[in-house]
GULO-231714 format. One record per residue (C-alpha): residue number from 1; residue in three letters; x negated, y, z negated. Coordinates in nm, 2 decimals. Layout:
<rs>
@pos->NUM	code->ala	east->X	north->Y	up->Z
...
</rs>
This chain:
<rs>
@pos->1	code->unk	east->0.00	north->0.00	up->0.00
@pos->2	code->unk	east->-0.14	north->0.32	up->0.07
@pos->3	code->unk	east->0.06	north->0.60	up->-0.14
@pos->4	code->unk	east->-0.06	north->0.95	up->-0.21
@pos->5	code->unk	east->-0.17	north->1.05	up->-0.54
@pos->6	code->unk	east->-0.18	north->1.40	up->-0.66
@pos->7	code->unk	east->-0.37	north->1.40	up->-1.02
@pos->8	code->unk	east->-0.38	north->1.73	up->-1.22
@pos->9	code->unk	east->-0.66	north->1.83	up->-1.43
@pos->10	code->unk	east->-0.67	north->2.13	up->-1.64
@pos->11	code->unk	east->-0.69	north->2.24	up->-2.04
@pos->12	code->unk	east->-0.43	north->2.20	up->-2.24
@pos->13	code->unk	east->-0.18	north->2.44	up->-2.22
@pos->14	code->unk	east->-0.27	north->2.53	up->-1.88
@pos->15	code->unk	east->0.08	north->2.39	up->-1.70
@pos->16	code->unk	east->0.01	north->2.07	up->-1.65
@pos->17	code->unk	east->0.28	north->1.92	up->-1.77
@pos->18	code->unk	east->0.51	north->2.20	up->-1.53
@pos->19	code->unk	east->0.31	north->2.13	up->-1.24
@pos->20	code->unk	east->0.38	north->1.72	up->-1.28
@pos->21	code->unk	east->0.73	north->1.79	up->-1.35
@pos->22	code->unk	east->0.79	north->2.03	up->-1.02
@pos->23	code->unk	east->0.59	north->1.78	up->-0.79
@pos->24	code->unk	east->0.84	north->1.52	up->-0.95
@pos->25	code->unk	east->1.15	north->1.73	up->-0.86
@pos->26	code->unk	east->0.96	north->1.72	up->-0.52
@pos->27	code->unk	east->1.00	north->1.33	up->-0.48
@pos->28	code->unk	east->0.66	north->1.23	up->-0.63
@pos->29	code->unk	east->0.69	north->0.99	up->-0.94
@pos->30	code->unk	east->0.56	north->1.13	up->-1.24
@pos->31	code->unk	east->0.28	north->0.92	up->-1.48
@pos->32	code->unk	east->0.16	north->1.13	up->-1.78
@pos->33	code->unk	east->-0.20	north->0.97	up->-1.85
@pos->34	code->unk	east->-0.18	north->1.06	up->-2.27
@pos->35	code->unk	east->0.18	north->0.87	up->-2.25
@pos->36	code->unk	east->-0.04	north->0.58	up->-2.23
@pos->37	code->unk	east->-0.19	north->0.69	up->-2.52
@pos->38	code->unk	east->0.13	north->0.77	up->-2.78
@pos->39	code->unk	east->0.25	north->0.42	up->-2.69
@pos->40	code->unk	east->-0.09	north->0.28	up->-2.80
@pos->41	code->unk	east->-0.08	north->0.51	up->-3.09
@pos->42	code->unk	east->0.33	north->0.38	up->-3.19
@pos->43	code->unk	east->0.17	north->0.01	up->-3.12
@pos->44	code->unk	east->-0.06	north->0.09	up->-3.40
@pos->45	code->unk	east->0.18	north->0.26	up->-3.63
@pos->46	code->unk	east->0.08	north->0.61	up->-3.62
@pos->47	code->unk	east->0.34	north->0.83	up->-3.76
@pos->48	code->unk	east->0.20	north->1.19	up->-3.69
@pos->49	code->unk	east->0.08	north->1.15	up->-3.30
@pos->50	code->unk	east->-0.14	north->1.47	up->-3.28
@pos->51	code->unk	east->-0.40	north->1.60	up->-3.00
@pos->52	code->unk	east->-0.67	north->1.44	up->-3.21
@pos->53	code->unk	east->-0.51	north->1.12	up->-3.18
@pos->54	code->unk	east->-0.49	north->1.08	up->-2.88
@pos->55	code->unk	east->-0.82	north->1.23	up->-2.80
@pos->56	code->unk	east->-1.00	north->0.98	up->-3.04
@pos->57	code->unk	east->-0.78	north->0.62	up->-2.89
@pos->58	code->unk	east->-0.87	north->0.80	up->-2.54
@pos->59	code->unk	east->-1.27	north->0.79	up->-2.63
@pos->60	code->unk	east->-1.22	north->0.46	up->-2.78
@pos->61	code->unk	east->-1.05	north->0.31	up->-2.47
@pos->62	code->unk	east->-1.28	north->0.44	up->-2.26
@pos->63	code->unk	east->-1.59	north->0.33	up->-2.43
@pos->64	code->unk	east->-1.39	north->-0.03	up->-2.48
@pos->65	code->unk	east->-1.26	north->-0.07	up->-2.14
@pos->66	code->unk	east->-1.44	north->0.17	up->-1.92
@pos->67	code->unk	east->-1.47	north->0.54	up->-1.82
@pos->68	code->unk	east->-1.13	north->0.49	up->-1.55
@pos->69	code->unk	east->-0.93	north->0.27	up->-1.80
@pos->70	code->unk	east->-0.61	north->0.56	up->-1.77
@pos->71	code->unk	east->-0.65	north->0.55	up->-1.37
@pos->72	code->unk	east->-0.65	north->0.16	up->-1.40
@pos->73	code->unk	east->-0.36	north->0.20	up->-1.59
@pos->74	code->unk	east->-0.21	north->0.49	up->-1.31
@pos->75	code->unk	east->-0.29	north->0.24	up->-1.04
@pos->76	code->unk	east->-0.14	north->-0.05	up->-1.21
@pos->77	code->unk	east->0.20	north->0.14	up->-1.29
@pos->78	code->unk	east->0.22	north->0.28	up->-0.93
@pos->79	code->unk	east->0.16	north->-0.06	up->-0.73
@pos->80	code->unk	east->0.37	north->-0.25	up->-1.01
@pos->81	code->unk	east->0.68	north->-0.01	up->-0.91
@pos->82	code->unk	east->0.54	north->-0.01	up->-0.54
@pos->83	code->unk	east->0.54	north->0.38	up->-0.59
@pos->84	code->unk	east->0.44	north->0.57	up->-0.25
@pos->85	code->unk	east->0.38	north->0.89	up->-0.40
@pos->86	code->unk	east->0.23	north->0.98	up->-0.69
@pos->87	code->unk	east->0.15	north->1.26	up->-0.97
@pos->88	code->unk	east->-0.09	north->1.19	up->-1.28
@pos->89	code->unk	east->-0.08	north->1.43	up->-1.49
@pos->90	code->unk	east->-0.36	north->1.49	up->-1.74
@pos->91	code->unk	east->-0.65	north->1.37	up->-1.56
@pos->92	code->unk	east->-0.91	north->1.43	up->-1.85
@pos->93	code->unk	east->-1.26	north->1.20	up->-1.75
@pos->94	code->unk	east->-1.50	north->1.19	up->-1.42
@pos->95	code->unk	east->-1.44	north->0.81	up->-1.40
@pos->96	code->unk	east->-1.06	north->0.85	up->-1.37
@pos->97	code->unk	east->-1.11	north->1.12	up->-1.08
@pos->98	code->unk	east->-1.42	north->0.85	up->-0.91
@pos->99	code->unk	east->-1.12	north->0.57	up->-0.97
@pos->100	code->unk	east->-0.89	north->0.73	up->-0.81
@pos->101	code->unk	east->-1.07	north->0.91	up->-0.53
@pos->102	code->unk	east->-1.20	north->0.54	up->-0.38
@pos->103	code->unk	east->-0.84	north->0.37	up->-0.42
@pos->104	code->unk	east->-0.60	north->0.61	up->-0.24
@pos->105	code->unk	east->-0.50	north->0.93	up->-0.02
@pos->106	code->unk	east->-0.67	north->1.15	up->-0.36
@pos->107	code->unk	east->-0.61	north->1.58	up->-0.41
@pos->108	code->unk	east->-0.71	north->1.68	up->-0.76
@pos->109	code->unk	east->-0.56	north->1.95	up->-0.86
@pos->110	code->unk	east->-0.65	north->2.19	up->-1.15
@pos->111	code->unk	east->-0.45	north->2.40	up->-1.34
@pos->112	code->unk	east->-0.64	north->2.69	up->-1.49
@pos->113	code->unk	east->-0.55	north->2.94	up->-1.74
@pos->114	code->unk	east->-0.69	north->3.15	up->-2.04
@pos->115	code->unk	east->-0.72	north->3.05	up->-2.34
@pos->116	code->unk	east->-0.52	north->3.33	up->-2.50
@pos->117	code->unk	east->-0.22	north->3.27	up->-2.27
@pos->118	code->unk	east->-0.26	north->2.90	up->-2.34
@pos->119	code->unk	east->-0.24	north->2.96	up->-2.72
@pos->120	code->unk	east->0.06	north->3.15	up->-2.70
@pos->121	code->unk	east->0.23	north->2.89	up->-2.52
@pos->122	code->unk	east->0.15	north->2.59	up->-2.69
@pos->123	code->unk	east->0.26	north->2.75	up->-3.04
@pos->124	code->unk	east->0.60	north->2.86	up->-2.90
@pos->125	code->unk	east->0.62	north->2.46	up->-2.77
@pos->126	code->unk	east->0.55	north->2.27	up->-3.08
@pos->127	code->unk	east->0.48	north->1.97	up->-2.94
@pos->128	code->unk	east->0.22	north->1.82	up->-3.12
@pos->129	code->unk	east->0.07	north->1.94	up->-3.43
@pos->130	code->unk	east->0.11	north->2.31	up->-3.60
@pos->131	code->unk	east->-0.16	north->2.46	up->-3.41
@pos->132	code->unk	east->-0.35	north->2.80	up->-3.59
@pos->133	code->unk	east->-0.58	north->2.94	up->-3.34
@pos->134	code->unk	east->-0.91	north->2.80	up->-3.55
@pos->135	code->unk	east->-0.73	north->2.39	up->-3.50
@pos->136	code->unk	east->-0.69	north->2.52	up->-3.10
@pos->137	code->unk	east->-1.04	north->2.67	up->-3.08
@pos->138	code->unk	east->-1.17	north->2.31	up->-3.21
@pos->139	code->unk	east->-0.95	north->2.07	up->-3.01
@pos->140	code->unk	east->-1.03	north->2.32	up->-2.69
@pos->141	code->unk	east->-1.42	north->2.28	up->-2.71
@pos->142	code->unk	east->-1.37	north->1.87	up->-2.75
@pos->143	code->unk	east->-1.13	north->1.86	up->-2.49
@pos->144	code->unk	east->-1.34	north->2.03	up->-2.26
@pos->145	code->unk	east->-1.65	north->1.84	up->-2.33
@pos->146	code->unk	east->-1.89	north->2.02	up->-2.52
@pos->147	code->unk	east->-2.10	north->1.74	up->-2.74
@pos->148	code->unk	east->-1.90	north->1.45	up->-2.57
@pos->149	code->unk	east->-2.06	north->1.15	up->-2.43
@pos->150	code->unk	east->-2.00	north->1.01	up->-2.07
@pos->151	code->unk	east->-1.70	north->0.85	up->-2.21
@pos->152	code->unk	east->-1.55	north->1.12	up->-2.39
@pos->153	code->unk	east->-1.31	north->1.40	up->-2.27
@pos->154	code->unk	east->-1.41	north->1.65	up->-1.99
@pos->155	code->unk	east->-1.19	north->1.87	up->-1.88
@pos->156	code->unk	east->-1.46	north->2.14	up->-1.76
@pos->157	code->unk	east->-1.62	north->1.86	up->-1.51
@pos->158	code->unk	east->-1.31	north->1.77	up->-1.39
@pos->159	code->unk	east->-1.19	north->2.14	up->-1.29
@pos->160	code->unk	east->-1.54	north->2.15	up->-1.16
@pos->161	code->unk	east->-1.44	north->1.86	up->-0.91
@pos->162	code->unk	east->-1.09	north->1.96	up->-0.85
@pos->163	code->unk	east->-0.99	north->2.03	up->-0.42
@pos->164	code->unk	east->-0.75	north->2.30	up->-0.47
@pos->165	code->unk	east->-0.75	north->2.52	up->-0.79
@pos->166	code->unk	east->-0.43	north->2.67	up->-0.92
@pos->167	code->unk	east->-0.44	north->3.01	up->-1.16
@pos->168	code->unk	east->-0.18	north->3.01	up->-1.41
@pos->169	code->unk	east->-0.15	north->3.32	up->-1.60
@pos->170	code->unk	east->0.16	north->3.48	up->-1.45
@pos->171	code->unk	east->0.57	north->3.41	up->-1.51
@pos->172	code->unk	east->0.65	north->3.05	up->-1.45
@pos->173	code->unk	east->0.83	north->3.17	up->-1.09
@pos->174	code->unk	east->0.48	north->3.32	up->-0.99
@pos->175	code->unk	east->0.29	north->2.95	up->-1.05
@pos->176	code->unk	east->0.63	north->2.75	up->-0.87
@pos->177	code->unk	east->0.51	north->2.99	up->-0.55
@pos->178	code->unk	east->0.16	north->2.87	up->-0.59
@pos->179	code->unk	east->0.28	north->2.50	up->-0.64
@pos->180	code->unk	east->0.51	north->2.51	up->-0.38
@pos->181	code->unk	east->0.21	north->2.64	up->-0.11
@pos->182	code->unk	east->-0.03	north->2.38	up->-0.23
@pos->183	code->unk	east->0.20	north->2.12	up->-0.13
@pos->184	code->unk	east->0.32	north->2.26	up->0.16
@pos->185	code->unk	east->-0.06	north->2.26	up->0.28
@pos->186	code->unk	east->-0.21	north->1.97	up->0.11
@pos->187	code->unk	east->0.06	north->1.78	up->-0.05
@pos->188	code->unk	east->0.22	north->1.62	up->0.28
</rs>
């Protein structure tokens, strides 16, 4: 089968999660990489599923398993449901981008936006944990690499290999306009 992936890379915060969910209103099939990860986290009955959590069974996965374990785990859902089209959203490690990249029709797409703008979206969300700007600062640096091993998170390599960079600093109609030309000239 040879489907199209689109896999979005980006801090978090960033839009990720709105980019994955507009390219899923556009027909793609959405896979959320860290989903993997709060169902491993509920397997091992972790109340309190924070950003650290899943940060530290990501490392651990990746250093038990190998550096593309979550793309494995993208590729495995996506033939499994014969998906032709495909978005993974939170693309976090160099191996998951060289995984996909040599299996299928690959764009990596990052999502970039500053870290203030980030902040103040993620503490009107709530998802996670209560985040203060000190807890966002920390999680930010991991998440981005700094002091991580090859199997850790990086975030800023990724970006660095991304084919088509989308800012996101703007009203959430402004980044639908940017979405919407990205696929129109590289999403087909």
């Amino acid at each position: 089968m040879d489907n199209k992936i689109i896999g979005i890379t980006g801090a978090f915060g960033s839009g990720k999660s709105t980019a994955a969910a507009f390219f899923e209103l556009r027909g793609f099939k959405k896979i959320i990489l860290s989903r993997f990860l709060e169902d491993e986290a509920r397997n091992r009955g972790i109340k309190e599923i924070t950003r650290k959590v899943l940060q530290d069974i990501g490392n651990e996965w990746r250093e038990k398993y190998g550096v593309s374990v979550l793309a494995d785990k993208v590729l495995a859902k996506s033939y499994s449901k014969n998906f032709d089209k495909v978005v993974a959203d939170g693309i976090r490690n160099v191996g998951e981008i060289e995984k996909l990249r040599n299996s299928h029709s690959f764009t990596l797409v990052a999502i970039l936006s500053d870290r203030k703008t980030r902040f103040e979206r993620l503490e009107k969300l709530r998802r996670r944990e209560n985040l203060t700007w000190e807890l966002f600062e920390k999680l930010d640096i991991r998440d981005a690499g700094d002091g991580e091993r090859e199997t850790g998170l990086q975030v800023d390599k990724c970006i660095s290999m991304a084919d088509y960079v989308i800012e996101n600093n703007g009203s959430k109609e402004e980044f639908n306009k940017k979405l919407k030309v990205f696929l129109e000239t590289h999403g087909k």
